[in-house]
C-alpha beads as a LAMMPS data file, in Angstrom:
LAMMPS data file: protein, C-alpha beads

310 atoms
309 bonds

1 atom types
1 bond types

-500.0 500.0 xlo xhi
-500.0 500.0 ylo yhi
-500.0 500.0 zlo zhi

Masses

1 110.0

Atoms # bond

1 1 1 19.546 10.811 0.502
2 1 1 18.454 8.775 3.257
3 1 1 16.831 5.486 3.127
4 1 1 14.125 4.130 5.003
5 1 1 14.274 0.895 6.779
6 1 1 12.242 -1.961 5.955
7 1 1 11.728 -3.814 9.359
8 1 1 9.302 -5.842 7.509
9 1 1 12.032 -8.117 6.175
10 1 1 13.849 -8.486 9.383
11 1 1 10.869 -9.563 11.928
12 1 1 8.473 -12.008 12.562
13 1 1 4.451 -11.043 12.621
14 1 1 1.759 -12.654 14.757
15 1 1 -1.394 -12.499 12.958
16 1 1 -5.006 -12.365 14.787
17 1 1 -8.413 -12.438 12.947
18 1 1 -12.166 -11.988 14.005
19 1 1 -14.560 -14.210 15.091
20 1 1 -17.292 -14.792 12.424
21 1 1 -19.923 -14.758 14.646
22 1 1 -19.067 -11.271 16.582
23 1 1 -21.634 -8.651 16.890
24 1 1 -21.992 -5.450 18.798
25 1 1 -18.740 -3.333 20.416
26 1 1 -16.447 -6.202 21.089
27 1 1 -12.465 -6.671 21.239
28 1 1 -9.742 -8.726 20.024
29 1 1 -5.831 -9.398 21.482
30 1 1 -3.823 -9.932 19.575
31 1 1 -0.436 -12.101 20.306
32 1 1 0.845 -9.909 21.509
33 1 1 -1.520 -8.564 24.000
34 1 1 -3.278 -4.888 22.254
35 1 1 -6.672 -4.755 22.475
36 1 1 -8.220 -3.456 19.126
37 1 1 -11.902 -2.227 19.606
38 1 1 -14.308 -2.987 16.204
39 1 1 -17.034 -0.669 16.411
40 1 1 -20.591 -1.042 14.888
41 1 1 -22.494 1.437 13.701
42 1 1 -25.785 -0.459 14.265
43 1 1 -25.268 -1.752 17.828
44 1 1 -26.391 0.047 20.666
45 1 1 -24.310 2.967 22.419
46 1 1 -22.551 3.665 19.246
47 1 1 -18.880 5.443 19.305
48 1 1 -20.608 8.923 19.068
49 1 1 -16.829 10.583 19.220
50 1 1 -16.254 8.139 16.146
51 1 1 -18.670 8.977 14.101
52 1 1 -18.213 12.409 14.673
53 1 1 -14.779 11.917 13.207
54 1 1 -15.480 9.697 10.335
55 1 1 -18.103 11.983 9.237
56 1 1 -15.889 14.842 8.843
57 1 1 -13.415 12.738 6.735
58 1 1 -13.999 14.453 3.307
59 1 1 -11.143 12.491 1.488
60 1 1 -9.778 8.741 2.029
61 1 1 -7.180 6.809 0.954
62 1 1 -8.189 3.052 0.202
63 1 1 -5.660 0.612 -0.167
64 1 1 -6.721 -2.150 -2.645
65 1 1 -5.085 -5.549 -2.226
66 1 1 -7.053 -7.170 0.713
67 1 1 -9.582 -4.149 1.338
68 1 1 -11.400 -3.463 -1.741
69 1 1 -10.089 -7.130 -3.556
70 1 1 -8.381 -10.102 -2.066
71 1 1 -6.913 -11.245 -5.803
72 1 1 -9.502 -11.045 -8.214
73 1 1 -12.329 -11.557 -6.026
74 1 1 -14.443 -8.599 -4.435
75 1 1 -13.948 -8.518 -0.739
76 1 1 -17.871 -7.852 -0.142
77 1 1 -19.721 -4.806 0.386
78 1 1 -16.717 -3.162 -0.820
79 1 1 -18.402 -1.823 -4.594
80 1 1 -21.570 -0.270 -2.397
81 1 1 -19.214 1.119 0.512
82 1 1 -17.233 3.099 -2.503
83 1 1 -20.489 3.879 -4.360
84 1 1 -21.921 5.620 -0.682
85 1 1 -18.258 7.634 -0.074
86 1 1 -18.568 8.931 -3.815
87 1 1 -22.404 9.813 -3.378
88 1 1 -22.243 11.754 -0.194
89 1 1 -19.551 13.678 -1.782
90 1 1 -16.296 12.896 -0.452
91 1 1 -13.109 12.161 -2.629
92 1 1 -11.623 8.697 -2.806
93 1 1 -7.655 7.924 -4.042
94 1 1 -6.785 4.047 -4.090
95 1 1 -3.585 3.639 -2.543
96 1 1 -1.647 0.661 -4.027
97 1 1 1.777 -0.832 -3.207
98 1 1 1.065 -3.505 -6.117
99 1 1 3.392 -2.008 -9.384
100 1 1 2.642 -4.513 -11.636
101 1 1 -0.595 -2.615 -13.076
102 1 1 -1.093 0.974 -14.761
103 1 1 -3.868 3.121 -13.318
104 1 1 -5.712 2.873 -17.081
105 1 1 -5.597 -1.554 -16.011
106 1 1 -6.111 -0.815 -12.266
107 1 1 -9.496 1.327 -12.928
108 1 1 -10.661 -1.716 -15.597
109 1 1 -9.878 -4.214 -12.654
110 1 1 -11.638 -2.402 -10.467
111 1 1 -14.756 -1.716 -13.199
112 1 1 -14.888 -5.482 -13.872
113 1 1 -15.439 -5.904 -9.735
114 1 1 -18.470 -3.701 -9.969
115 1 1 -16.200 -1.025 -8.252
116 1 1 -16.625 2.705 -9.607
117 1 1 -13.027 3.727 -10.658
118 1 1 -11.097 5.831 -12.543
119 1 1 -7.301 6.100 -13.651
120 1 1 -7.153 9.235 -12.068
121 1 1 -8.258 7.934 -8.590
122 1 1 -5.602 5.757 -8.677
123 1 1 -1.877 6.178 -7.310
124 1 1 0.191 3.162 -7.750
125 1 1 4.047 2.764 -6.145
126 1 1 4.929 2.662 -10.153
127 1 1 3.605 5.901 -10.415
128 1 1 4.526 7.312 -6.948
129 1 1 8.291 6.020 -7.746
130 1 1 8.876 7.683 -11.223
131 1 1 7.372 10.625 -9.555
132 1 1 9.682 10.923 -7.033
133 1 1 12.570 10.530 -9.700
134 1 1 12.204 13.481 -10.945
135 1 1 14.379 15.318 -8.624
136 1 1 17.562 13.154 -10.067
137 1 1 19.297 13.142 -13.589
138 1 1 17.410 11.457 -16.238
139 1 1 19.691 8.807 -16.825
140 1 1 19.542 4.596 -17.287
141 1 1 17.485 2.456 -14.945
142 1 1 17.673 -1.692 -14.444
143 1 1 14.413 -2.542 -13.420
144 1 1 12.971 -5.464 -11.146
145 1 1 9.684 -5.181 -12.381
146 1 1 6.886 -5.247 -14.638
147 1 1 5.809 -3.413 -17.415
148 1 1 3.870 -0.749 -15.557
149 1 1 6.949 0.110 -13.906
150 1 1 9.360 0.292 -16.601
151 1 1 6.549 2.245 -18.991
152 1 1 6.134 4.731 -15.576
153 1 1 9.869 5.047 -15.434
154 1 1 10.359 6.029 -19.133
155 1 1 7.471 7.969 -19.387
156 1 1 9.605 10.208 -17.036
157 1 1 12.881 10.767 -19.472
158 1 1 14.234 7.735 -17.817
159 1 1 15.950 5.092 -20.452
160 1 1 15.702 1.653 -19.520
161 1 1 18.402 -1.101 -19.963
162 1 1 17.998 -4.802 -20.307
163 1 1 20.376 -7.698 -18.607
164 1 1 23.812 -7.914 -19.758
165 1 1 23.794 -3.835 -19.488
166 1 1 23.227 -3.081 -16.312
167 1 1 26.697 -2.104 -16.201
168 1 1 25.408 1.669 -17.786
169 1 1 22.538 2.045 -14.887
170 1 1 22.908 4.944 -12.688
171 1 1 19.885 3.728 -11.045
172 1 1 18.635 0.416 -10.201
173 1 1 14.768 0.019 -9.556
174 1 1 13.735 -2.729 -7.238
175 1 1 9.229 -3.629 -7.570
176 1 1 6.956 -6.888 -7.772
177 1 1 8.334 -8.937 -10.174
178 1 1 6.262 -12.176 -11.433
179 1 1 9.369 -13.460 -14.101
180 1 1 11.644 -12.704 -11.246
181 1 1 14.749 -14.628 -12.359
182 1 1 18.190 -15.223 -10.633
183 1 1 19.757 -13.205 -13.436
184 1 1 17.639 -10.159 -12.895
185 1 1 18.436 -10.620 -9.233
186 1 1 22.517 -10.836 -10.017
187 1 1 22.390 -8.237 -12.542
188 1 1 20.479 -5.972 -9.986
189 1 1 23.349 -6.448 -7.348
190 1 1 26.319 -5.730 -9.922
191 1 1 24.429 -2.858 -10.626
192 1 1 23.936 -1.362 -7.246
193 1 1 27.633 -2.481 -6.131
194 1 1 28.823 -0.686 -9.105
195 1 1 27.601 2.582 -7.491
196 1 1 23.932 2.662 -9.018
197 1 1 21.502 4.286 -6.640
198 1 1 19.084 1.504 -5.475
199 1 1 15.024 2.718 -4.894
200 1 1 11.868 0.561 -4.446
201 1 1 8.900 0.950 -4.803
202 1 1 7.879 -0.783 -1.772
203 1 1 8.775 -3.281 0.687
204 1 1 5.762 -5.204 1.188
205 1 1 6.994 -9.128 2.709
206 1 1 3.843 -10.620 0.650
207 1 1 0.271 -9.981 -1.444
208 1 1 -2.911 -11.416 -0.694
209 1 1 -4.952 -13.406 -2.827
210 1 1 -7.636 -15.884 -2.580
211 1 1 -6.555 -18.647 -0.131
212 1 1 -3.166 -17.253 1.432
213 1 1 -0.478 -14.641 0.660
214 1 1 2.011 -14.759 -2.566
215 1 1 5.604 -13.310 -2.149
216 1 1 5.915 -9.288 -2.228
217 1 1 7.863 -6.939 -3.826
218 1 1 9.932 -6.672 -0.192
219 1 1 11.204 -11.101 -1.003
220 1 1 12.829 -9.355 -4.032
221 1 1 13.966 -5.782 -2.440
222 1 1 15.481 -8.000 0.644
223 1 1 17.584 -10.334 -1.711
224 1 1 18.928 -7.161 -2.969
225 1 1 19.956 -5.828 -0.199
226 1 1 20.819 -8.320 1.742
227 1 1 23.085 -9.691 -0.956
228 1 1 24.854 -5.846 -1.344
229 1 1 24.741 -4.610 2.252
230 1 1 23.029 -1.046 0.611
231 1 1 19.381 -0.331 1.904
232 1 1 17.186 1.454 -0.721
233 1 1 15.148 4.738 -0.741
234 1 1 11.533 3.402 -0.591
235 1 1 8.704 5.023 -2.193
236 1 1 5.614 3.358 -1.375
237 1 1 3.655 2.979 1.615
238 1 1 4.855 3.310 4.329
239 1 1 7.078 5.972 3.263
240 1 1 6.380 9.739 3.219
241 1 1 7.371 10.197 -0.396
242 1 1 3.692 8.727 -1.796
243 1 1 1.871 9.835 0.955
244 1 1 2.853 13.240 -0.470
245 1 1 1.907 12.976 -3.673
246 1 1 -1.246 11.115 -2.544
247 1 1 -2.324 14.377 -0.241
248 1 1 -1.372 16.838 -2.984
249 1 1 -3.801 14.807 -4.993
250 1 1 -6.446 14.922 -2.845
251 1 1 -6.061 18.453 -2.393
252 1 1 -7.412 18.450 1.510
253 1 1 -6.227 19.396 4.525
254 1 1 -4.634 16.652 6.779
255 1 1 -7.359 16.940 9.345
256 1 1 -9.724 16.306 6.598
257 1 1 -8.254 12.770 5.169
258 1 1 -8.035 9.143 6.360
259 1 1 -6.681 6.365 5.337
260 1 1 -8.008 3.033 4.944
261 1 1 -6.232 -0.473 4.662
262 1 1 -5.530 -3.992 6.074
263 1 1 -2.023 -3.785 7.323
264 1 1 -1.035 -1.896 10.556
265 1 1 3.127 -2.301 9.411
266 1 1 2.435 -0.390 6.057
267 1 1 -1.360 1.225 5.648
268 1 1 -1.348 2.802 9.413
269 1 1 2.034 3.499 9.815
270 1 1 1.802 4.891 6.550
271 1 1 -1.227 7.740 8.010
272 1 1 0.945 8.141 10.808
273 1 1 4.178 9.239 8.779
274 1 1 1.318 11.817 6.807
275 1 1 -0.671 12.791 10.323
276 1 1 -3.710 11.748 9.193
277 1 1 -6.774 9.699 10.777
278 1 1 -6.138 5.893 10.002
279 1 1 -8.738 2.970 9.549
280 1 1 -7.492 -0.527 9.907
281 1 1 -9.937 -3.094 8.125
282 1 1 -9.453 -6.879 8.863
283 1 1 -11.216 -7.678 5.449
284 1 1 -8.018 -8.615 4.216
285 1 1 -8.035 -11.905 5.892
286 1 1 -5.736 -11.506 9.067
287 1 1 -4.650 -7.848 11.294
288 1 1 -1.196 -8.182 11.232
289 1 1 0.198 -6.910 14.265
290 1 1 3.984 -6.179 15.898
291 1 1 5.239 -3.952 18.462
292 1 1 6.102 -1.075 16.492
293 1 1 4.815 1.432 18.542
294 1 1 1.849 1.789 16.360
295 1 1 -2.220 2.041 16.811
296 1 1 -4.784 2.589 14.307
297 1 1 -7.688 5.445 15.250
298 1 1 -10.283 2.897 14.104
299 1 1 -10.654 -0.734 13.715
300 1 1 -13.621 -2.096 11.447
301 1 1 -14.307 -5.384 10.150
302 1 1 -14.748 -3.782 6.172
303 1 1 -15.401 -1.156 4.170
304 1 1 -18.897 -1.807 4.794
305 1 1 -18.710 -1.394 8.363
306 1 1 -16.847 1.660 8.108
307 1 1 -19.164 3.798 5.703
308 1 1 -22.106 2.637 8.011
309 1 1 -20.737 4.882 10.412
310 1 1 -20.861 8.086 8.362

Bonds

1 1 1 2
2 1 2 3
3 1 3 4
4 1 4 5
5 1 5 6
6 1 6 7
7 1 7 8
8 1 8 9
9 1 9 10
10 1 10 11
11 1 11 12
12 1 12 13
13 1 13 14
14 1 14 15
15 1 15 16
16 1 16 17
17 1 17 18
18 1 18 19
19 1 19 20
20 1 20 21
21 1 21 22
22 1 22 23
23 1 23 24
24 1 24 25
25 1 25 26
26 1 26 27
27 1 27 28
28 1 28 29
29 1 29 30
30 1 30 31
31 1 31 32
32 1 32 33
33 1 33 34
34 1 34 35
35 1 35 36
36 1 36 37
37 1 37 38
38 1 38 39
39 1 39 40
40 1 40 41
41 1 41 42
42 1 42 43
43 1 43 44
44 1 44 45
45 1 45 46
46 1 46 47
47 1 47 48
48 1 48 49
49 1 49 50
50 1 50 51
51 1 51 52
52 1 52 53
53 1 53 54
54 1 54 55
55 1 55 56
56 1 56 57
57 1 57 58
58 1 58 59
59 1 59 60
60 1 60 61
61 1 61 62
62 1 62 63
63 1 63 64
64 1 64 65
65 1 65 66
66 1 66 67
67 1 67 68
68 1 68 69
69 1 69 70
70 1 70 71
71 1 71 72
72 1 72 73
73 1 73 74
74 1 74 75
75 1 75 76
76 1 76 77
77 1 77 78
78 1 78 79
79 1 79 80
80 1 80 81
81 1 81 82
82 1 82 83
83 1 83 84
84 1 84 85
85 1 85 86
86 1 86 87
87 1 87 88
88 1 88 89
89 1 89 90
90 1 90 91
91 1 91 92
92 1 92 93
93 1 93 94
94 1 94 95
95 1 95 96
96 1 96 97
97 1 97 98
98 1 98 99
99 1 99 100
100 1 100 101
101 1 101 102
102 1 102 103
103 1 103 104
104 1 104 105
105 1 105 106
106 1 106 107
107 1 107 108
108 1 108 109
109 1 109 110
110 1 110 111
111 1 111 112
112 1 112 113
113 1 113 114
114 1 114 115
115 1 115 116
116 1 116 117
117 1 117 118
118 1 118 119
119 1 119 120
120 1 120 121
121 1 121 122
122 1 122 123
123 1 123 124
124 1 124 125
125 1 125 126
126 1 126 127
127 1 127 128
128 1 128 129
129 1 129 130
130 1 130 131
131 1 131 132
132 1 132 133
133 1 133 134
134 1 134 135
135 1 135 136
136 1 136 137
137 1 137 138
138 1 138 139
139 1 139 140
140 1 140 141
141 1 141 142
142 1 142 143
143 1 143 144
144 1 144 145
145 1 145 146
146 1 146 147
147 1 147 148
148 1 148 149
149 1 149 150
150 1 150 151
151 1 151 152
152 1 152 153
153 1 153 154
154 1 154 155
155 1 155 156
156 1 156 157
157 1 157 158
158 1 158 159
159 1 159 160
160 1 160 161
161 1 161 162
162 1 162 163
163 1 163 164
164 1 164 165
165 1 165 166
166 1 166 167
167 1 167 168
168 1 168 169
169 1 169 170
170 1 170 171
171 1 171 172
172 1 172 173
173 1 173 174
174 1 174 175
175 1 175 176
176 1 176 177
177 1 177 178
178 1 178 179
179 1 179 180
180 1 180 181
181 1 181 182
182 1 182 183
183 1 183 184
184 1 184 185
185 1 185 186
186 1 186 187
187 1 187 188
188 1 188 189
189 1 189 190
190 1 190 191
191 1 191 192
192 1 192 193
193 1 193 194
194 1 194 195
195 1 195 196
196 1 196 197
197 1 197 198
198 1 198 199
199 1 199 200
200 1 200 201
201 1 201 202
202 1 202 203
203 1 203 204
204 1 204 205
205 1 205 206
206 1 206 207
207 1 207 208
208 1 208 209
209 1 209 210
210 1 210 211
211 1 211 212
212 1 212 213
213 1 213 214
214 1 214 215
215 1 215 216
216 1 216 217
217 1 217 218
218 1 218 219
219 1 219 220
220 1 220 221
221 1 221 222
222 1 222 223
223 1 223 224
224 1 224 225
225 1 225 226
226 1 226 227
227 1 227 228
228 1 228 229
229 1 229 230
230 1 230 231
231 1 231 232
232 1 232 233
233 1 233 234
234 1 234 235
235 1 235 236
236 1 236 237
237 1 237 238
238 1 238 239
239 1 239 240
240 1 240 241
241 1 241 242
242 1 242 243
243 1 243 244
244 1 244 245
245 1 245 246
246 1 246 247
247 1 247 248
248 1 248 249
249 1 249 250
250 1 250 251
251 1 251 252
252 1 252 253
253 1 253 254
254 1 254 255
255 1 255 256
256 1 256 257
257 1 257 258
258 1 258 259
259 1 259 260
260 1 260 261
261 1 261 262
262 1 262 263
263 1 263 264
264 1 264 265
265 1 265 266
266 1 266 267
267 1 267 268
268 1 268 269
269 1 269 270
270 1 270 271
271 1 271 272
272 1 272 273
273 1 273 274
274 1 274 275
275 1 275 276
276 1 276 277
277 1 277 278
278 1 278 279
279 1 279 280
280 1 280 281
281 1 281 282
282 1 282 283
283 1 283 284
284 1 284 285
285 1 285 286
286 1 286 287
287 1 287 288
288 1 288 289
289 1 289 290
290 1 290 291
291 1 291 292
292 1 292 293
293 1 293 294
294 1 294 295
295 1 295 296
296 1 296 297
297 1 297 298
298 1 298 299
299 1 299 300
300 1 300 301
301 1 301 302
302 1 302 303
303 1 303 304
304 1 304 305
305 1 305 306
306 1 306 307
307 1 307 308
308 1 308 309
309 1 309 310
């Protein structure tokens, strides 16, 4: 089975934001010299070819940490940007890396934001990950993780064993962990030297909150690996594996969905692995850029911005 590669955990990013006071078509550079174009809807000579697009977008993808919510705090215009996709018609999925939550808490986050949501809208890496377990031998799992994860996993057949036992896992799964201890971290590693086949749920470096970043699930994937020399199947964005299951949800054609987050490493590179239309949104606090080869369709300063063009 081959593994994807997390160059997340191997580079350094350069980070560029927008100007507050920034109106009209203007551009940014970032370090390390692309231009990204925002566009606005309201300012004169308007991307006609744009809007064309975005208004035949009848599905999107929204990632959640740092475009709808920076932490628990509604990034804004986000709840009315949602409510005006879901009016006009046009299906929404949130997209999230984060596998520390259940769809069932995710949609009462969300609720509790002022943000229209339901568990079935909602595809998390937990989810995406026992999913895509299915195709092996229902057998033990150690888990890095939290409880979503481990309830996603043995919702699936899978049986989960506890430090001291990891010796018996055939599989070892690697996600966000908050009571991340260096036992969980050692046990892990004996695991996946032992033989155990080593997956994660994603490889995000870090998650935004209010006032910075916190470490990711891809700090506790990379000590992992790094500490065993094996590189693990990943699940999550931006691997093909979710994006999968996230189009067979939607139940649209490719030409037909985009999706929308704040990172060009994971959320567009994530539409470019599915072929679909991507929208990078710097509501997330920072575009984080590298030279991966990589350009998003659209750059908009929100949600906001981007439903004022349909």
């Amino acid at each position: 089975m081959d593994a994807e590669r997390d160059e997340n955990l191997e580079k350094d990013a350069s980070h560029n934001s927008a100007g507050e006071g920034d109106t009209g078509n203007d551009a940014n550079t970032n370090a390390d010299g692309v231009t990204y174009t925002y566009i606005d809807a309201n300012a004169d000579g308007g991307k006609d070819t744009v809007k064309n697009k975005i208004r035949g977008i009848r599905g999107f993808l929204i990632d959640l940490d740092g475009c709808v919510y920076r932490g628990d705090t509604l990034i804004e215009g986000s709840d009315v940007a949602i409510k005006a996709l879901k009016g006009s018609g046009r299906k929404v999925l949130y997209l999230t890396n984060n596998s520390t939550k259940t769809p069932q808490e995710y949609a009462m986050k969300l609720r509790r934001l002022g943000v229209d949501a339901d568990p079935a809208e909602i595809l998390t890496s937990a989810v995406a990950t026992a999913a895509y377990m299915r195709r092996f031998e229902r057998n033990s799992c150690y888990v890095i993780g939290e409880e979503a994860l481990r309830s996603a996993l043995a919702q699936e057949g899978f049986t989960i064993v506890e430090e001291g036992n990891e010796g018996r896992a055939k599989y070892v799964v690697c996600g966000l962990d908050r009571g991340l201890t260096y036992g969980k971290l050692a046990a892990a590693c004996a695991a996946v030297q032992r033989g155990a086949k080593f997956i994660a749920t994603n490889t995000d470096p870090n998650l935004p909150v209010e006032g910075g970043y916190l470490p990711g699930a891809g700090s506790i994937v990379g000590a992992v690996r790094i500490a065993t020399g094996v590189r693990p199947i990943v699940v999550g964005k931006p691997s093909r594996y979710i994006m999968e299951i996230a189009l067979e949800r939607l139940g649209l054609n490719k030409e037909k969905v985009a999706i929308v987050g704040d990172r060009i490493d994971i959320d567009v590179k994530a539409g470019k692995v599915a072929g679909i239309y991507t929208v990078l949104v710097s509501s997330g606090g920072y575009l984080k850029v590298r030279k991966m080869g990589l350009t998003p369709d659209l750059v908009v300063r929100s949600l906001y911005d981007l439903v004022a063009l349909l």
